[in-house]
C-alpha positions in Angstrom: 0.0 0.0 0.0 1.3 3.3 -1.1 -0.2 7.1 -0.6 0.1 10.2 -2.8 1.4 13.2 -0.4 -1.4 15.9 -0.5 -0.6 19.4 -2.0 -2.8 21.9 -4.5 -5.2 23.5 -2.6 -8.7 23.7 -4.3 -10.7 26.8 -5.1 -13.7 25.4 -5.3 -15.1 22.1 -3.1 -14.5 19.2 -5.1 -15.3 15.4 -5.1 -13.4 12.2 -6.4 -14.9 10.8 -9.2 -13.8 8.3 -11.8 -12.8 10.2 -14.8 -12.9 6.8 -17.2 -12.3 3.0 -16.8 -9.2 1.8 -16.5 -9.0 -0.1 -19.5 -7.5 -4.1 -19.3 -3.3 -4.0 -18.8 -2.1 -6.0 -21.3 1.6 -7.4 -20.6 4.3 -9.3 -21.9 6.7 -11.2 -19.3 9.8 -10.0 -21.6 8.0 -6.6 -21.7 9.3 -4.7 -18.9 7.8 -2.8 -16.0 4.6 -1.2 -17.0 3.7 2.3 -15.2 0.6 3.9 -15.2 -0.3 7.1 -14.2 -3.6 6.9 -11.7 -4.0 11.0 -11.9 -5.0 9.6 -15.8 -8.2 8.1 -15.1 -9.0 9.1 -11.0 -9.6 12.8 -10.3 -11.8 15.2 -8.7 -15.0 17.7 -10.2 -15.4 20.7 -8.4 -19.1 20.5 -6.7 -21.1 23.7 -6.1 -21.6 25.8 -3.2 -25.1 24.9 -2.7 -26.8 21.2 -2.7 -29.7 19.8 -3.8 -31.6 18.1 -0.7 -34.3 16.1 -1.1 -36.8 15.1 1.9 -38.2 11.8 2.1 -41.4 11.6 3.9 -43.7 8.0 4.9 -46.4 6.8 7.5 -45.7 2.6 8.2 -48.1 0.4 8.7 -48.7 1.4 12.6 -48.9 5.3 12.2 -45.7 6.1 12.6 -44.1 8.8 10.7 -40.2 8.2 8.6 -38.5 10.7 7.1 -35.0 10.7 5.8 -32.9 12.9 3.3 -30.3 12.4 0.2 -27.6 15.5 -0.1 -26.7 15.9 -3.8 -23.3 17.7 -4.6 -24.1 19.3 -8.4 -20.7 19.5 -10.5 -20.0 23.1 -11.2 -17.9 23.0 -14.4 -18.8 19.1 -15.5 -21.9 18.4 -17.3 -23.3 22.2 -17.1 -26.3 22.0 -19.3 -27.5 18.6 -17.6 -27.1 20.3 -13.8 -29.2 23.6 -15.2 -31.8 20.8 -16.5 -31.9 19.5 -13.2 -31.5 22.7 -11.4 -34.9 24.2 -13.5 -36.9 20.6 -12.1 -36.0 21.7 -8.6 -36.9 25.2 -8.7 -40.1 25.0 -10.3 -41.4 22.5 -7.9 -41.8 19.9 -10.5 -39.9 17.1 -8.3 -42.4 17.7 -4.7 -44.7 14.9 -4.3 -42.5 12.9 -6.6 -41.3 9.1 -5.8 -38.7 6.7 -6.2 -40.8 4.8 -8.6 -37.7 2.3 -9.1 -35.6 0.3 -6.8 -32.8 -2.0 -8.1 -31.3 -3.2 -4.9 -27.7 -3.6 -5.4 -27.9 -1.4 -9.1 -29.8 2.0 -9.0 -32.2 4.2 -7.2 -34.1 6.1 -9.5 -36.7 8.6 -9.6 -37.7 11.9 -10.9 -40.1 10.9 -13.3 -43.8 10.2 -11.1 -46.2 12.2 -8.6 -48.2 10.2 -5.9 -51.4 12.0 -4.3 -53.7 10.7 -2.6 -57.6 10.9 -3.9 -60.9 11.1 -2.6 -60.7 7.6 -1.0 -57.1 8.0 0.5 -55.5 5.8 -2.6 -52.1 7.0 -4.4 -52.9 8.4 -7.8 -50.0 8.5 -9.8 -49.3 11.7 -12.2 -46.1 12.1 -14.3 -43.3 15.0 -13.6 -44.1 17.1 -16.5 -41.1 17.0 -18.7 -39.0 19.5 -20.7 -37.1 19.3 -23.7 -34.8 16.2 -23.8 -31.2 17.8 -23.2 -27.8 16.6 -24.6 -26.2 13.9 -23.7 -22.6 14.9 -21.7 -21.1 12.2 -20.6 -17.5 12.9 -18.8 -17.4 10.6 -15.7 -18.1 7.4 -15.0 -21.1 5.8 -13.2 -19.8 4.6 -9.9 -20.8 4.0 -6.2 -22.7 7.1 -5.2 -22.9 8.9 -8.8 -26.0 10.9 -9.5 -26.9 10.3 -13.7 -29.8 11.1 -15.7 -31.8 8.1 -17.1 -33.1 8.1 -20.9 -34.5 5.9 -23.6 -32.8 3.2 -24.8 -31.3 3.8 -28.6 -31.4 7.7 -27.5 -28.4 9.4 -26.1 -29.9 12.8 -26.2 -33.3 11.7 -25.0 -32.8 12.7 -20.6 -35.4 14.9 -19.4 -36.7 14.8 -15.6 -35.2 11.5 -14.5 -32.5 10.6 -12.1 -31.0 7.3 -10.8 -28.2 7.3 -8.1 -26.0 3.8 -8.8 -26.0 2.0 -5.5 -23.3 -0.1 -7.2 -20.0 0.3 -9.3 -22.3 0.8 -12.4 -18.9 1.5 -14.4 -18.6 -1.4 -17.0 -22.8 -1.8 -17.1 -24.1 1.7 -17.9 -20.4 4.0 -19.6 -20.7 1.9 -22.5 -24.5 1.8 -23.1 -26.5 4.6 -25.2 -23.4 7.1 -25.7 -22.5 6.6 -21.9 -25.2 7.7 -18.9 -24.3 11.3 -17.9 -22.8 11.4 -14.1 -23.9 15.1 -13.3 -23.3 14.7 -9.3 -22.8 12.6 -6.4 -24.7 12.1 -3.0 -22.6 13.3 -0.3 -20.8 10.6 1.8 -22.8 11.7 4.7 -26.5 11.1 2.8 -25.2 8.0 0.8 -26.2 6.0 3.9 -29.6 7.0 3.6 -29.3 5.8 0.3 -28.4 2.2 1.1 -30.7 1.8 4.0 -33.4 2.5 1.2 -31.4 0.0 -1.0 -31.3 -2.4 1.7 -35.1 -2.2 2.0 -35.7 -2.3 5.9 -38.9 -0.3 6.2 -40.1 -0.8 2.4 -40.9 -3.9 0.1 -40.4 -3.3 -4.1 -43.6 -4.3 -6.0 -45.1 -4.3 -9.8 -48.0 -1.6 -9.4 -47.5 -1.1 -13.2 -51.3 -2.3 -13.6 -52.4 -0.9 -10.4 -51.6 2.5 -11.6 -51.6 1.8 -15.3 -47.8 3.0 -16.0 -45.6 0.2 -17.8 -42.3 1.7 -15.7 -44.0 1.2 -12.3 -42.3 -2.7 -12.1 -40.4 -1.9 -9.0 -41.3 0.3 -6.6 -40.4 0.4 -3.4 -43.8 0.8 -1.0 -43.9 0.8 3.1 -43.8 -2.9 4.2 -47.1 -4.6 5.4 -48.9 -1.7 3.2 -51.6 -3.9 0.9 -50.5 -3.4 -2.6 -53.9 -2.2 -3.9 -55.0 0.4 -1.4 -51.6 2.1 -1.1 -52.1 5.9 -0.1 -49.3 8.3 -1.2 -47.7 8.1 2.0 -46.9 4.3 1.4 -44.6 5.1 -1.1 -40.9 6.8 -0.3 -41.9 10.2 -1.5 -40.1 13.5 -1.8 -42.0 15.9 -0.3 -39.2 18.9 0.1 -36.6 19.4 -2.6 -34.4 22.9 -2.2 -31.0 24.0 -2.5 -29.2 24.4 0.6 -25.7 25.5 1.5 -23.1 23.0 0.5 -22.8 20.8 4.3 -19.9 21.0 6.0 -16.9 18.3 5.5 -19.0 17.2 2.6 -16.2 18.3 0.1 -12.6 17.8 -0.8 -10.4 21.0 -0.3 -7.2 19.5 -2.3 -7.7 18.7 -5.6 -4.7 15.8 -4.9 -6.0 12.5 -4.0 -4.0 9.4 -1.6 -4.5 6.3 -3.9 -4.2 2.7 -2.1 -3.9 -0.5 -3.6 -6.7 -3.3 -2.6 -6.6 -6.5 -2.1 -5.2 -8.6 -5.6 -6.5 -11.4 -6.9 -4.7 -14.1 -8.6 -1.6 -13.4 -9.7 1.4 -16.2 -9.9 4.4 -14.2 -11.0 2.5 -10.9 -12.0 3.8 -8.5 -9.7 1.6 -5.7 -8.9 2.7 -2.6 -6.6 1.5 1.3 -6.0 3.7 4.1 -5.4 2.1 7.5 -5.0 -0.1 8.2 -7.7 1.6 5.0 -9.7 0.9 2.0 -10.4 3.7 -0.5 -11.1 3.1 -3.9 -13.3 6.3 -5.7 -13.5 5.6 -9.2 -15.6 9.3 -10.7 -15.5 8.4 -13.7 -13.6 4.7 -14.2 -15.4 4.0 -16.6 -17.2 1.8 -16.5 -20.5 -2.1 -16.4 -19.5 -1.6 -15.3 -15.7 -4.3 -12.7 -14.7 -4.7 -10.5 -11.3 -7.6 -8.0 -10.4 -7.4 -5.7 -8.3 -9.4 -2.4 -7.0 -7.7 1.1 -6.5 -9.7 3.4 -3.9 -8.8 7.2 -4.0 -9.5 8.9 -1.2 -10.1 13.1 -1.0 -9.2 15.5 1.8 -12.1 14.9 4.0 -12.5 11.3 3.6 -14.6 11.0 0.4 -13.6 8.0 -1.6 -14.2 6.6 -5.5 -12.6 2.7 -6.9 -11.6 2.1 -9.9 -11.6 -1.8 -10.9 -8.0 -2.4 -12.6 -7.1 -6.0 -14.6 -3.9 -7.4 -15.4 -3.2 -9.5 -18.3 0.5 -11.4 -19.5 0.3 -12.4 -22.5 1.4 -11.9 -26.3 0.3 -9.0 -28.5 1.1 -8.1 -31.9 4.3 -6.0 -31.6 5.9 -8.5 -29.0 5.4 -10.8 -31.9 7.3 -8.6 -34.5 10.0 -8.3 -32.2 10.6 -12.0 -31.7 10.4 -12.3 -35.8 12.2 -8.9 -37.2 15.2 -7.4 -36.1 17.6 -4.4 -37.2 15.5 -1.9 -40.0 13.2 -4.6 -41.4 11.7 -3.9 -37.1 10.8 -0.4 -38.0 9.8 -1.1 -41.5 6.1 -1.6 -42.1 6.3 -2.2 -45.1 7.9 -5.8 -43.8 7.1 -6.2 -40.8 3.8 -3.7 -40.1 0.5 -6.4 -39.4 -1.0 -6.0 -42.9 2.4 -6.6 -44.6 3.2 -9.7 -46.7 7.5 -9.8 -46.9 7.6 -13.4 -48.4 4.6 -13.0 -50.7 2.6 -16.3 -49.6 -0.7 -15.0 -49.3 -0.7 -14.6 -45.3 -0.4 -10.8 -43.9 1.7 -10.6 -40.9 -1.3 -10.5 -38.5 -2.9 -13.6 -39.8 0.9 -15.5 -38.9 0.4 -13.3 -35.0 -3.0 -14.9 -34.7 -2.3 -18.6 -36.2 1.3 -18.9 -34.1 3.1 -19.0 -36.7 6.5 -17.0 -37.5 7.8 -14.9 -40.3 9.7 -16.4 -43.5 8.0 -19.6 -43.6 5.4 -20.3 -46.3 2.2 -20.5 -44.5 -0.7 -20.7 -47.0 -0.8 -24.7 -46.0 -0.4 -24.0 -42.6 -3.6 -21.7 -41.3 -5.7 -24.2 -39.1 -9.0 -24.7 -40.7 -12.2 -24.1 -38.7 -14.0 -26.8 -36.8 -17.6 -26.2 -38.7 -20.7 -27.6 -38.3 -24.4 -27.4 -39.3 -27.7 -29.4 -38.2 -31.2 -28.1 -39.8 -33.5 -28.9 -36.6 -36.9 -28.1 -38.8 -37.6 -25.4 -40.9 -33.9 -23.7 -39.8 -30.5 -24.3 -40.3 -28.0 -23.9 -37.1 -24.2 -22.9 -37.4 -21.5 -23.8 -35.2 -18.0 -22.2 -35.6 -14.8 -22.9 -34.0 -10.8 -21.7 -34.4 -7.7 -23.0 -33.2 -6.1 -19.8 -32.7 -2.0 -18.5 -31.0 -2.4 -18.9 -26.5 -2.8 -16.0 -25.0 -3.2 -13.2 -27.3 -3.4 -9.8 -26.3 -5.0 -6.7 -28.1 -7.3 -9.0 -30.8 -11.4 -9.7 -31.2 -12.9 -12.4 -33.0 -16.1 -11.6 -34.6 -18.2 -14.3 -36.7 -19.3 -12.3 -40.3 -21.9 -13.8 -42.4 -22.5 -13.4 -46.3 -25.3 -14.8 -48.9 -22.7 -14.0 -52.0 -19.3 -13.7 -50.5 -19.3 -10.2 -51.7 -21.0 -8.3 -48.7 -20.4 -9.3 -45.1 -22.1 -8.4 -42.2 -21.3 -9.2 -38.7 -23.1 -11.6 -36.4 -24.2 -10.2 -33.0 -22.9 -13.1 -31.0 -19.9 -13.5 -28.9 -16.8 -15.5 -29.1 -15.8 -17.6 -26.1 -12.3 -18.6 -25.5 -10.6 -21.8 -24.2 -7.1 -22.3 -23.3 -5.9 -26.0 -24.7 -2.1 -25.2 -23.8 -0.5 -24.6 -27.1 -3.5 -22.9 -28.4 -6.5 -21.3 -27.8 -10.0 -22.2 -29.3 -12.1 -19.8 -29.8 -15.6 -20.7 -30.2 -19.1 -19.0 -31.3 -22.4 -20.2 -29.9 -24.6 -21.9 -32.3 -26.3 -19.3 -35.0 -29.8 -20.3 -36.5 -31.0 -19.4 -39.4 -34.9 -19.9 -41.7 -33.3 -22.1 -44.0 -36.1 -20.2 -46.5 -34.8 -16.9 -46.3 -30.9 -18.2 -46.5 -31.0 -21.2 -49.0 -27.2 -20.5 -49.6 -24.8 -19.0 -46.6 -21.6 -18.2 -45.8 -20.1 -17.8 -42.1 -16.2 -16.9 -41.8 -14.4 -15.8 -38.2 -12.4 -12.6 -38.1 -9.9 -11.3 -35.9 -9.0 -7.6 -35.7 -6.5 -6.0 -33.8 -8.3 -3.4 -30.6 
């Protein structure tokens, strides 16, 4: 365990946040010590002077009033248009009397989107948060532990208006990839976030479909006061926000030093991988590795007043494409692309350098007899036709993806949306598609071929 010394006092309050994943360390045992720079993907966002509090109000079963309250610390200079979006919600009132109307224990809280009053009879009528335009999508940081983010359509990036969802989990590798990336506009204070997870961890309420009840398809799982009967819920079964204002920015809430201590968890795997922090670096050193060895690990980085965000970091040894080249070239023809670049051909056999990376096979030989063929198959299980595809590919590569591409002509090829597994066999690596089915009416004639492209 190593710590960054603190320095660089902050202007403004600011939080940690993850700025992006940490993307898989790839390493090759002859390759040297590997050093990455955390300060690259784990930083701090300046927060505003004022937060956003919202006031959650109930009655249980016996009469007894709850109440309880979520902090959220708006980013001043991050994600401006989709904290004035937010901002104009809470100021016109638009978010009192509105609900969590979806409760993903373990995932996300989310709400901003539904009303509950009560009617004549003392039953919850459900109305919707009237909406604005849909605002553009600004996705910066990533969606981890504690991160406030505006939920949208799937298929639209730009499509946000009034809803929220605070990740209860590290959401990183589940929501920055999807739909342009979910936009991270603020965090729940570390104080609050507790609130968060006792509401996560149920206790007082129970999560129920009232999508029929209250005839709205996104009211699947909603979290109502336990014991409550699902059908006669009044509006203060459900947890409801009943106060939403700005208030000042609560004390110790906030970072004052835009420098961060960084501390290595507990690593998983490993063999000869040898993984250690200094500062605000992280050392890989793969001398002793063997090919295939993996270790995982988290790295935590902490603020001035105690706030923390992890990042998720994987370690790979193994053999990419320019460890390849070196083992094969040497002298000018290294440097040369023209010889030994991945789309090069230097001995005019019909295989590109690449192709000889990914088959395991070296550079000078004649290799158009020597690419493995496929292990193919096809059954027609009634009126369709199923594929199965299987390589023999080089252990351990690094930096490649196998897609499966499918043609009617062998003109035009389109991908299939499948994906490849991969299974060590010692001196090689089979790579593997599930089976692919097909109307055997609509393709009388196919074609399926694997490809493997450098990341």
């Amino acid at each position: 365990m190593g710590f960054a010394l603190q320095s660089a006092v902050a202007q403004n309050p600011v939080v940690p946040v993850l700025k992006r994943i940490i993307p898989v360390i790839e390493v090759h045992p002859d390759g040297g010590v590997q050093q990455i720079d955390l300060t690259e993907y784990l930083g701090t966002e300046e927060v505003r002077d004022q937060a956003v509090r919202l006031t959650a109000e109930w009655v249980d079963v016996s009469g007894a009033p709850g109440t309880t309250h979520f902090d959220f610390l708006l980013f001043r200079n991050t994600s401006v248009g989709t904290v004035s979006n937010f901002l104009g919600y809470v100021n016109r009132d638009d978010y009192v009397d509105s609900i969590v109307h979806r409760l993903m224990p373990g995932f996300v809280i989310q709400g901003g989107g539904f009303k509950m009053a009560n009617n004549g009879d003392g039953v919850g009528v459900v109305t919707r948060v009237p909406t604005q335009t849909p605002i553009v999508n600004e996705f910066e940081v990533s969606n981890t532990f504690g991160t406030i983010s505006m939920a949208k359509l799937g298929g639209n990036p730009d499509g946000a208006t009034s809803q929220w969802f605070i990740s209860t989990a590290e959401n990183s590798t589940i929501l920055d990839p999807q739909n342009g990336g979910f936009t991270v506009f603020g965090k729940v204070s570390r104080e609050t976030m507790v609130n968060a997870m006792s509401l996560d961890g149920l206790g007082q309420f129970r999560v129920e479909n009232l999508s029929l009840d209250k005839g709205e398809g996104a009211l699947t799982n909603v979290p109502i006061v336990q014991g409550v009967d699902r059908l006669e819920t009044a509006a203060e079964s459900f947890f409801r926000f009943t106060s939403i204002a700005e208030v000042p920015l609560p004390s110790g809430q906030a970072g004052t030093s835009t420098t961060l201590n960084y501390s290595l968890g507990a690593i998983t795997g490993g063999g000869g991988l040898s993984v250690t922090q200094t500062g605000n670096f992280l050392n890989i050193d793969p001398s002793a590795a063997d090919l295939g060895e993996e270790v995982s690990f988290t790295i935590e980085a902490e603020d001035s007043v105690g706030n923390t965000v992890e990042a998720s970091v994987l370690v790979k040894s193994g053999q990419g494409y320019e460890d390849w080249r070196s083992e094969n070239f040497s002298g000018s023809d290294l440097t040369d692309d023209s010889v030994s670049g991945p789309g090069a051909d230097p001995n005019g056999d019909g295989v590109v350098n690449f192709n000889l990376f990914v088959y395991g096979l070296s550079a000078g030989v004649d290799a158009s007899q020597l690419v493995p063929t496929p292990e193919f198959s096809v059954s027609t299980p009634g009126a369709a036709f199923e594929i199965r595809l299987s390589q023999e590919v080089s252990p351990y590569l690094l930096g490649v993806t196998h897609t499966l591409e499918f043609s009617t002509d062998l003109v035009t090829w389109n991908p299939v949306q499948v994906a490849a597994t991969v299974e060590n066999r010692g001196e090689s690596d089979l790579v593997t598609f599930p089976p692919v089915s097909a109307p055997r009416a609509s393709f009388p004639t196919a074609y399926f071929r694997m490809v493997t492209t450098s990341e």
